[in-house]
HTML snippet that shows the backbone in 3Dmol.js (N, CA, C, O; Angstrom):
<script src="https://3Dmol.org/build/3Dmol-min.js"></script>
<div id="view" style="width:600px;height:400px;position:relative"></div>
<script>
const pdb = `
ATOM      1  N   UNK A   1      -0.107  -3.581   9.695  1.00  0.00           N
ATOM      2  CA  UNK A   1       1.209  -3.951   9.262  1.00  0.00           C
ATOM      3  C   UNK A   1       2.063  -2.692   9.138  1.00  0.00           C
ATOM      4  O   UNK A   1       1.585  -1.566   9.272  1.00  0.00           O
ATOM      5  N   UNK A   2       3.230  -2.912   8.900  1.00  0.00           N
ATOM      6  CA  UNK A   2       4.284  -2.002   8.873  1.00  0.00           C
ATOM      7  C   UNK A   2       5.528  -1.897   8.223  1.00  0.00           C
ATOM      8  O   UNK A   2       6.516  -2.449   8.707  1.00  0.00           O
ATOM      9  N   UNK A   3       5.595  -1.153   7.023  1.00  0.00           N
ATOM     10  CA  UNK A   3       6.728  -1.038   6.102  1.00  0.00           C
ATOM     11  C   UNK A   3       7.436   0.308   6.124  1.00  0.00           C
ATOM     12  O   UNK A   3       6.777   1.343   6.030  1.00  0.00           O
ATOM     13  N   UNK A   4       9.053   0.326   6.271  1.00  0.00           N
ATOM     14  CA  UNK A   4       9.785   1.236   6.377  1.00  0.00           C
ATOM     15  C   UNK A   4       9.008   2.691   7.604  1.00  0.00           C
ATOM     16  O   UNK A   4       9.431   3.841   7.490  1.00  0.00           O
ATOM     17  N   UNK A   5       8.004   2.368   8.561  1.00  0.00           N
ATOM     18  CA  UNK A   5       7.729   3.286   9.248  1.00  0.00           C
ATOM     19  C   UNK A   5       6.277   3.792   9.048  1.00  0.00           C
ATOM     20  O   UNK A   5       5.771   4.738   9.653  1.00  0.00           O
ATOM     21  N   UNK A   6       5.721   3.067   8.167  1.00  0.00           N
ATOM     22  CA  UNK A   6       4.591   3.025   7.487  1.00  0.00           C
ATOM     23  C   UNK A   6       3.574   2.287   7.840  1.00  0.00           C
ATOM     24  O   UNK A   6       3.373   1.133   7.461  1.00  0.00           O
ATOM     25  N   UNK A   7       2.719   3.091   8.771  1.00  0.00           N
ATOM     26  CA  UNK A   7       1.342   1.845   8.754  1.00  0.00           C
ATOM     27  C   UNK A   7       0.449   1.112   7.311  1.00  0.00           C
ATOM     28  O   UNK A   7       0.260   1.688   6.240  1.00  0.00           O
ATOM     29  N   UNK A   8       0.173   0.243   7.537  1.00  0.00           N
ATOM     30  CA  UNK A   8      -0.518   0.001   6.224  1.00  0.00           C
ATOM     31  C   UNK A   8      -1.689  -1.098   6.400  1.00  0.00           C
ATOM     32  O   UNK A   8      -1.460  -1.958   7.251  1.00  0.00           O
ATOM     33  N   UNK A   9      -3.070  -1.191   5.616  1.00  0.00           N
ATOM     34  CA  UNK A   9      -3.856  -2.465   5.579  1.00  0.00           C
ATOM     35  C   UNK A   9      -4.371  -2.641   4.429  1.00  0.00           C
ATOM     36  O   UNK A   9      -4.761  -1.915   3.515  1.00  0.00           O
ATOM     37  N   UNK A  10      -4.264  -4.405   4.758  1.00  0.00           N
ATOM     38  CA  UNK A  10      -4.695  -5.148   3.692  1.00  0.00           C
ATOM     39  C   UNK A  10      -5.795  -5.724   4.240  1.00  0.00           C
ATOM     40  O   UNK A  10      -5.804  -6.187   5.381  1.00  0.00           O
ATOM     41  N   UNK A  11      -7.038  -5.726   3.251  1.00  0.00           N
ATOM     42  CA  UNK A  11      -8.454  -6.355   3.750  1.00  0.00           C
ATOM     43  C   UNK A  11      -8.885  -7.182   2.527  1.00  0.00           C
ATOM     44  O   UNK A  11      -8.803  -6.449   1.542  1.00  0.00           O
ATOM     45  N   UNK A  12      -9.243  -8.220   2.244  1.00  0.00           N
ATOM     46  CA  UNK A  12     -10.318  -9.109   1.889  1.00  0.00           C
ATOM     47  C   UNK A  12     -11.557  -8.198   1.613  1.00  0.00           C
ATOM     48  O   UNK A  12     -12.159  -7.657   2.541  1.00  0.00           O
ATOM     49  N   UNK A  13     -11.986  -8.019   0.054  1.00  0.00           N
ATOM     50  CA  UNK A  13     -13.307  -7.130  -0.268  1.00  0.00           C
ATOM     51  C   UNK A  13     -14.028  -8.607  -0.273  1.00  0.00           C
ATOM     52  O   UNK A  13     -13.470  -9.700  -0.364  1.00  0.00           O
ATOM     53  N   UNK A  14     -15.791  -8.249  -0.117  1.00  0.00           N
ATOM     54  CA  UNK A  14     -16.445  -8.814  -1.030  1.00  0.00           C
ATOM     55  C   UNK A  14     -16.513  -9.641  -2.134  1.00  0.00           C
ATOM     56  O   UNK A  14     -17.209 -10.656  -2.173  1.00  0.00           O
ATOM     57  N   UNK A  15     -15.569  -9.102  -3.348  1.00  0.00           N
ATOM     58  CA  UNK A  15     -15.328 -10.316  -4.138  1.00  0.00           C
ATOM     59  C   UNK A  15     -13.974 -10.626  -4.440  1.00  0.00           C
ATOM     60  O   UNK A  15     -12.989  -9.898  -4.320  1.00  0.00           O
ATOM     61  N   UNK A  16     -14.055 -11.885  -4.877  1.00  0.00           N
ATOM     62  CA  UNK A  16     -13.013 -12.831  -4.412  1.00  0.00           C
ATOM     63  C   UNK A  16     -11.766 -12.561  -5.200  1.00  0.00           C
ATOM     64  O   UNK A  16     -11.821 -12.518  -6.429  1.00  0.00           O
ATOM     65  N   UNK A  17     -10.562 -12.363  -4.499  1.00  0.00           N
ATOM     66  CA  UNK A  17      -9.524 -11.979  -5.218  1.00  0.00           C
ATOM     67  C   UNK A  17      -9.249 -10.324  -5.920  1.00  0.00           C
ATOM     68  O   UNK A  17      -8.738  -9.977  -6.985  1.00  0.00           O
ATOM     69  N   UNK A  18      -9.815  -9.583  -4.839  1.00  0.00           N
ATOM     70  CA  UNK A  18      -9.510  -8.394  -4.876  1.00  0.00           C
ATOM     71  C   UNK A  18      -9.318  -8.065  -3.539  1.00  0.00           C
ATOM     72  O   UNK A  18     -10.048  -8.590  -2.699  1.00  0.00           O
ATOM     73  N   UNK A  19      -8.158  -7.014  -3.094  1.00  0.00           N
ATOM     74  CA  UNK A  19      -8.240  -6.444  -1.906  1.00  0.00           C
ATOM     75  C   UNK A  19      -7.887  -5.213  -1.611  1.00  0.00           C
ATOM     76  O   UNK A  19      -7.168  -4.613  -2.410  1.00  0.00           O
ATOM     77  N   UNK A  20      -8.265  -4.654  -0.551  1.00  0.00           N
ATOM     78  CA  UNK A  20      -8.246  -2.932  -0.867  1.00  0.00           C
ATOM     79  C   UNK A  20      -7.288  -3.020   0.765  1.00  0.00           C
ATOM     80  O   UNK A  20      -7.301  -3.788   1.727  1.00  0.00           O
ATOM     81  N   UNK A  21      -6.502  -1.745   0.382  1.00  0.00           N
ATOM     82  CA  UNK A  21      -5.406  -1.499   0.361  1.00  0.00           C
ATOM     83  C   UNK A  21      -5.360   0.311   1.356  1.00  0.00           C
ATOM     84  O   UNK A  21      -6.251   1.121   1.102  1.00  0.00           O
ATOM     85  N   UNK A  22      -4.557   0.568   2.107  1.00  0.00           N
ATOM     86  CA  UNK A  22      -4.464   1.936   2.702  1.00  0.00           C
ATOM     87  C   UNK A  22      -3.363   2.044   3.831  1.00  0.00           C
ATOM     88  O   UNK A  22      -3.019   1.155   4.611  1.00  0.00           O
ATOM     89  N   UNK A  23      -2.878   3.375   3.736  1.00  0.00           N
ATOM     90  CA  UNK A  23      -1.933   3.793   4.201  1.00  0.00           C
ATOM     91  C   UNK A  23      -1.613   5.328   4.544  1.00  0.00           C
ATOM     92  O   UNK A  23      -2.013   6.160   3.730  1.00  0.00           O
ATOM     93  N   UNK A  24      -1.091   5.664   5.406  1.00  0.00           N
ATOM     94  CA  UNK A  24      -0.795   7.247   5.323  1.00  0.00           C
ATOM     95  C   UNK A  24       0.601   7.673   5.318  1.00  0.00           C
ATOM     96  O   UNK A  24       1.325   7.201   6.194  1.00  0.00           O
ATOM     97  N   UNK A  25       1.049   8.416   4.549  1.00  0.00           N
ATOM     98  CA  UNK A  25       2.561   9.321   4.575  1.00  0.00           C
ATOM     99  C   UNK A  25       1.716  10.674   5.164  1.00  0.00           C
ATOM    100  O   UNK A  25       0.634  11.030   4.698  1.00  0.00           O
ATOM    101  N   UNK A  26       2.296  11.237   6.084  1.00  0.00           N
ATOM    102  CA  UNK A  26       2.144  12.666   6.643  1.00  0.00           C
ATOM    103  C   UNK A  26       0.447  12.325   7.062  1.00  0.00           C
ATOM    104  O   UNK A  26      -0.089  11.449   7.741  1.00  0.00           O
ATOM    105  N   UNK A  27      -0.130  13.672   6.168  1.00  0.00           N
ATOM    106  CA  UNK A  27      -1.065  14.193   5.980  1.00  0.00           C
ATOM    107  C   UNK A  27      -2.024  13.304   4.657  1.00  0.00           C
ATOM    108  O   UNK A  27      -3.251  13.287   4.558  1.00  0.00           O
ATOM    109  N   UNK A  28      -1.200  12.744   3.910  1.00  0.00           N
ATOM    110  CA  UNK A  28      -1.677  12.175   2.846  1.00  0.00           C
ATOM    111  C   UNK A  28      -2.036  10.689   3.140  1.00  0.00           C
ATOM    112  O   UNK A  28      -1.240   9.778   3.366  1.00  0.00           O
ATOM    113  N   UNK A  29      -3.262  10.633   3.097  1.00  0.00           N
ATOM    114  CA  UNK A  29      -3.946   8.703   2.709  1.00  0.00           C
ATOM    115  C   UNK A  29      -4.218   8.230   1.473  1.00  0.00           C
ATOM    116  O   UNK A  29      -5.131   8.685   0.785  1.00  0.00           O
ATOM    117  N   UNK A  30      -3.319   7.134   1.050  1.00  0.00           N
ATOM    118  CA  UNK A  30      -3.339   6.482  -0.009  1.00  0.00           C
ATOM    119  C   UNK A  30      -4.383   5.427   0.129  1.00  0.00           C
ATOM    120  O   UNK A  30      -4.347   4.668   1.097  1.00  0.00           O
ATOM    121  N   UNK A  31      -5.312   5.333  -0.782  1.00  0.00           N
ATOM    122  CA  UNK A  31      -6.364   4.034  -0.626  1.00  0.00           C
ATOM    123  C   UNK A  31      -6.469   3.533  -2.134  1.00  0.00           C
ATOM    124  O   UNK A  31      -6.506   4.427  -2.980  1.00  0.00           O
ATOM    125  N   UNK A  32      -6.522   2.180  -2.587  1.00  0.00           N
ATOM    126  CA  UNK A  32      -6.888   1.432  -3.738  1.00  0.00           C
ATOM    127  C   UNK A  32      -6.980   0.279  -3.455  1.00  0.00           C
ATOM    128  O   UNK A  32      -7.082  -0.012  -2.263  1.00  0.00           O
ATOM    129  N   UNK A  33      -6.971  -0.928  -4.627  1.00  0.00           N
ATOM    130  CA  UNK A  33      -7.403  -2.138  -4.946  1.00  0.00           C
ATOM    131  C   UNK A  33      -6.144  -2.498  -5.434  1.00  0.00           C
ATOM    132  O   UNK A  33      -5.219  -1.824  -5.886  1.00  0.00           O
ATOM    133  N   UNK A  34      -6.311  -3.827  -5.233  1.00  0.00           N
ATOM    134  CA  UNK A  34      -5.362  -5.016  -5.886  1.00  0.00           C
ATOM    135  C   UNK A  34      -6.248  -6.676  -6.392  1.00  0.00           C
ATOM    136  O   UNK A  34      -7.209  -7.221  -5.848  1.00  0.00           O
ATOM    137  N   UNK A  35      -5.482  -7.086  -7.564  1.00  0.00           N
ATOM    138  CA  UNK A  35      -6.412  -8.034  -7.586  1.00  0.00           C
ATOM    139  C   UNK A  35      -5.431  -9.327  -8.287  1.00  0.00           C
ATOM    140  O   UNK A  35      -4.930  -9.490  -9.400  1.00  0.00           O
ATOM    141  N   UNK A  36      -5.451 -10.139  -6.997  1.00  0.00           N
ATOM    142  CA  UNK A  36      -4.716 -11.618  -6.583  1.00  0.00           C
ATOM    143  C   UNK A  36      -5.365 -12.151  -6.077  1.00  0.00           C
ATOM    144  O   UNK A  36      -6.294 -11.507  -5.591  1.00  0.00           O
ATOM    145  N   UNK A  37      -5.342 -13.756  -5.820  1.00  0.00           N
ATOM    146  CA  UNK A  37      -5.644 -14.476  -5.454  1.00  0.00           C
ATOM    147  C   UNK A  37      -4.826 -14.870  -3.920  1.00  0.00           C
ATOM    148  O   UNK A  37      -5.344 -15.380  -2.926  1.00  0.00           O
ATOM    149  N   UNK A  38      -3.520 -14.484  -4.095  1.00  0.00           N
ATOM    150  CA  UNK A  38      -2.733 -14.674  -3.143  1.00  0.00           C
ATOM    151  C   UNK A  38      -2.231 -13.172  -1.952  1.00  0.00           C
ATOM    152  O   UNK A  38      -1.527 -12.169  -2.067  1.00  0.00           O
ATOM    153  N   UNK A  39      -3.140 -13.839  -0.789  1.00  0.00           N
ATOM    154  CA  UNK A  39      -2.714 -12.437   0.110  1.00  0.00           C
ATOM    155  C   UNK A  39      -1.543 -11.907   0.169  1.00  0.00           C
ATOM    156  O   UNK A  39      -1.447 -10.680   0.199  1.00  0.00           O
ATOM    157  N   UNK A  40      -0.370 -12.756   0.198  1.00  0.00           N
ATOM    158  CA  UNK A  40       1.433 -12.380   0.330  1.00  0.00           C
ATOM    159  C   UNK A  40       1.780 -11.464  -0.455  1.00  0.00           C
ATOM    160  O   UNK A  40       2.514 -10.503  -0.226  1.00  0.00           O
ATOM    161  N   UNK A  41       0.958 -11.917  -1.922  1.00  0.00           N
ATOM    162  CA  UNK A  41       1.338 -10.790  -3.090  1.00  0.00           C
ATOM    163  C   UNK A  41       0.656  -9.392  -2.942  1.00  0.00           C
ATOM    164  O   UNK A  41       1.302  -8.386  -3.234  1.00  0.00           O
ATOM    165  N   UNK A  42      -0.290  -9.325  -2.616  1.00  0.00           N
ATOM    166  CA  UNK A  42      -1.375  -8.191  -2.230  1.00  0.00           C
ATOM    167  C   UNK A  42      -0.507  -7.194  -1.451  1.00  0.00           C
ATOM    168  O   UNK A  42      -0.152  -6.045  -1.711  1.00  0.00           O
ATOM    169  N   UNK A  43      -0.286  -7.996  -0.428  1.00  0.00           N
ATOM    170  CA  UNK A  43       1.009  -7.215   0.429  1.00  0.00           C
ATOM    171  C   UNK A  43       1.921  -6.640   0.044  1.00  0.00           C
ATOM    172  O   UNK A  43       2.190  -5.505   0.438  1.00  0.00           O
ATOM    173  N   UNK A  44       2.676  -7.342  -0.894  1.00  0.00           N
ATOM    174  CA  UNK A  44       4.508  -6.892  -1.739  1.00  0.00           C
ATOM    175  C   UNK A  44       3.772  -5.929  -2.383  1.00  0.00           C
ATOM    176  O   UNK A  44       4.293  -4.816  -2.312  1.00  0.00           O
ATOM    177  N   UNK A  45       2.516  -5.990  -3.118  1.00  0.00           N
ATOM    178  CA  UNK A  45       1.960  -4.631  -4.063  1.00  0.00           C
ATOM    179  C   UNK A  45       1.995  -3.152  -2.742  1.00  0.00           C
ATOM    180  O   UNK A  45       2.589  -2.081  -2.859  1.00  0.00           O
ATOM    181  N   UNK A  46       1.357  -3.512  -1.874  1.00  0.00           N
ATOM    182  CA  UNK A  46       1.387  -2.432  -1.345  1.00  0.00           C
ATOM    183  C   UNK A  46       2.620  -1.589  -0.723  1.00  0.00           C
ATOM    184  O   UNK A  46       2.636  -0.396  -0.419  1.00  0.00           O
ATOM    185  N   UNK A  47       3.673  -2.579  -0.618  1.00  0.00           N
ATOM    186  CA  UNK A  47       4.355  -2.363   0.111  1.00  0.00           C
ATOM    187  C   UNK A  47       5.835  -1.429  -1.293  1.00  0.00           C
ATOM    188  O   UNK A  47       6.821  -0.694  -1.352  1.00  0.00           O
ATOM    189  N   UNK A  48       5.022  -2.129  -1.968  1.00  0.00           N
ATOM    190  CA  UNK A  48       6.051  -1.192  -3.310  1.00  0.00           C
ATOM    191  C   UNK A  48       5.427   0.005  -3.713  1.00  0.00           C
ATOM    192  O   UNK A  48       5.945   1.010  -4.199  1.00  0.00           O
ATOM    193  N   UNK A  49       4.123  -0.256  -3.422  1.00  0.00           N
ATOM    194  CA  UNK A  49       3.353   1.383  -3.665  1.00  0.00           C
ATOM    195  C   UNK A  49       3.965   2.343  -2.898  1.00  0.00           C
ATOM    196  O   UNK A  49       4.277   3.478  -3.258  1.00  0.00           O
ATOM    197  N   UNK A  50       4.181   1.638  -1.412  1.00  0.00           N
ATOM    198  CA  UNK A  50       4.634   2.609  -0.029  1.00  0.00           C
ATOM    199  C   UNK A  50       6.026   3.153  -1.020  1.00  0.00           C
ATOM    200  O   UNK A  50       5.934   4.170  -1.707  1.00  0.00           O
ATOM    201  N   UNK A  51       6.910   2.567  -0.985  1.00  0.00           N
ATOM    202  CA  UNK A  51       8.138   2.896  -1.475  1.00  0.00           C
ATOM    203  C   UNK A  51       8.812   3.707  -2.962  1.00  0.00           C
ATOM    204  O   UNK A  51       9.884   4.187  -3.330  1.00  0.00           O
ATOM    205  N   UNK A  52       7.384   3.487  -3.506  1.00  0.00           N
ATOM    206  CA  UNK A  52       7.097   4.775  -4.471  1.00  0.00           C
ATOM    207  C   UNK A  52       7.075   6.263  -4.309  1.00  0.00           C
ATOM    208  O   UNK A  52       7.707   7.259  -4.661  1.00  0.00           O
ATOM    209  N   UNK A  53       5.542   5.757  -3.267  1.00  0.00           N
ATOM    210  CA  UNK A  53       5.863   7.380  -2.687  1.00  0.00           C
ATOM    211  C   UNK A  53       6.933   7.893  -1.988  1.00  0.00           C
ATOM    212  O   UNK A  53       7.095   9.097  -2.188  1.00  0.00           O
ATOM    213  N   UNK A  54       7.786   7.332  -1.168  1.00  0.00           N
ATOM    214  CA  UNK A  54       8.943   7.431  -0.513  1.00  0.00           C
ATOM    215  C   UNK A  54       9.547   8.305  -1.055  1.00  0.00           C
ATOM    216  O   UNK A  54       9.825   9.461  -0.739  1.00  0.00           O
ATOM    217  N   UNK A  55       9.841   7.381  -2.331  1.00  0.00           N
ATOM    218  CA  UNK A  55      10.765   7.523  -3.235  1.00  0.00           C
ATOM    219  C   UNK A  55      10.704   8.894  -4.296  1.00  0.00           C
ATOM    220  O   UNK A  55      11.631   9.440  -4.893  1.00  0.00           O
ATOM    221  N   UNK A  56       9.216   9.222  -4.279  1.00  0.00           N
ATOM    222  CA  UNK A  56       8.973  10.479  -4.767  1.00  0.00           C
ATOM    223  C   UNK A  56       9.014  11.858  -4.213  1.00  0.00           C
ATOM    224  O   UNK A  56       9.272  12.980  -4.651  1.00  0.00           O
ATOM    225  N   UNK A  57       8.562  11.191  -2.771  1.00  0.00           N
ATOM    226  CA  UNK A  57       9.211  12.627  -1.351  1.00  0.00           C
ATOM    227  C   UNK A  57      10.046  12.872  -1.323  1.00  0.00           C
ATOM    228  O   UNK A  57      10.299  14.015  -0.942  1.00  0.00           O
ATOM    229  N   UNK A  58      11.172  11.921  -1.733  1.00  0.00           N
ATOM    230  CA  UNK A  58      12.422  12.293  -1.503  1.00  0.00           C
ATOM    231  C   UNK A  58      13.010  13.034  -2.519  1.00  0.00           C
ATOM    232  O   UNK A  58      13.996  13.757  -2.382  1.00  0.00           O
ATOM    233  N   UNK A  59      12.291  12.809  -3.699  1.00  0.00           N
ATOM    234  CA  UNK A  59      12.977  13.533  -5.346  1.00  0.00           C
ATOM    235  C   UNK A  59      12.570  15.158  -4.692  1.00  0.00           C
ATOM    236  O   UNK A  59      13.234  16.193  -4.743  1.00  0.00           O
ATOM    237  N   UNK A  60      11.298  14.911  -4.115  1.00  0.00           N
ATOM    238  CA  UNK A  60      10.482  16.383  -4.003  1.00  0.00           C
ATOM    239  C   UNK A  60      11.285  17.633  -3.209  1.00  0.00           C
ATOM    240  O   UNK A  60      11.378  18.838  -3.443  1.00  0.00           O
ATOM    241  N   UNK A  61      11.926  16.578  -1.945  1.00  0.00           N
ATOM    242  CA  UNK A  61      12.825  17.365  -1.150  1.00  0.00           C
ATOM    243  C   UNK A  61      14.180  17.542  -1.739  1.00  0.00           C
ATOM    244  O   UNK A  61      14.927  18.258  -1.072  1.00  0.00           O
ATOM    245  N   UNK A  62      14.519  17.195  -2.512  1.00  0.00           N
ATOM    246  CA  UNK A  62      15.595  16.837  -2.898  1.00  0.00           C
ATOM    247  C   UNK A  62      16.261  18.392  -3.905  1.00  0.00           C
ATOM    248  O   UNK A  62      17.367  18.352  -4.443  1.00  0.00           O
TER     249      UNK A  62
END
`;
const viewer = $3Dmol.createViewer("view");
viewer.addModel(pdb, "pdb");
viewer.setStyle({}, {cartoon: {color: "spectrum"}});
viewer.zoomTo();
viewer.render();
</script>
């Protein structure tokens, strides 16, 4: 998948209603967990994580 330029995946763990999560800015790979029942939401989590960091590169350059 793909947010603001951002590759990203969402996978189905082992147990039920958790899913792990990864992405790269630059050089940096972000990896964690989420825990829903609903894949759509799993997604919006990650996809606000992405935009965190964004959002923090940009303070950095700033």
């Amino acid at each position: 998948m793909n947010h603001r330029g951002i590759e990203f995946t969402v996978a189905k763990t082992a147990i039920q209603g958790v899913w792990q999560w990864q992405f790269r800015i630059g050089e940096t790979v972000k990896t964690g967990k989420t825990e829903t029942k609903i894949d759509l939401l799993a997604i919006r989590r990650v996809q606000l994580r992405i935009d965190r960091e964004l959002k923090a590169i940009d303070r950095k350059t700033a």
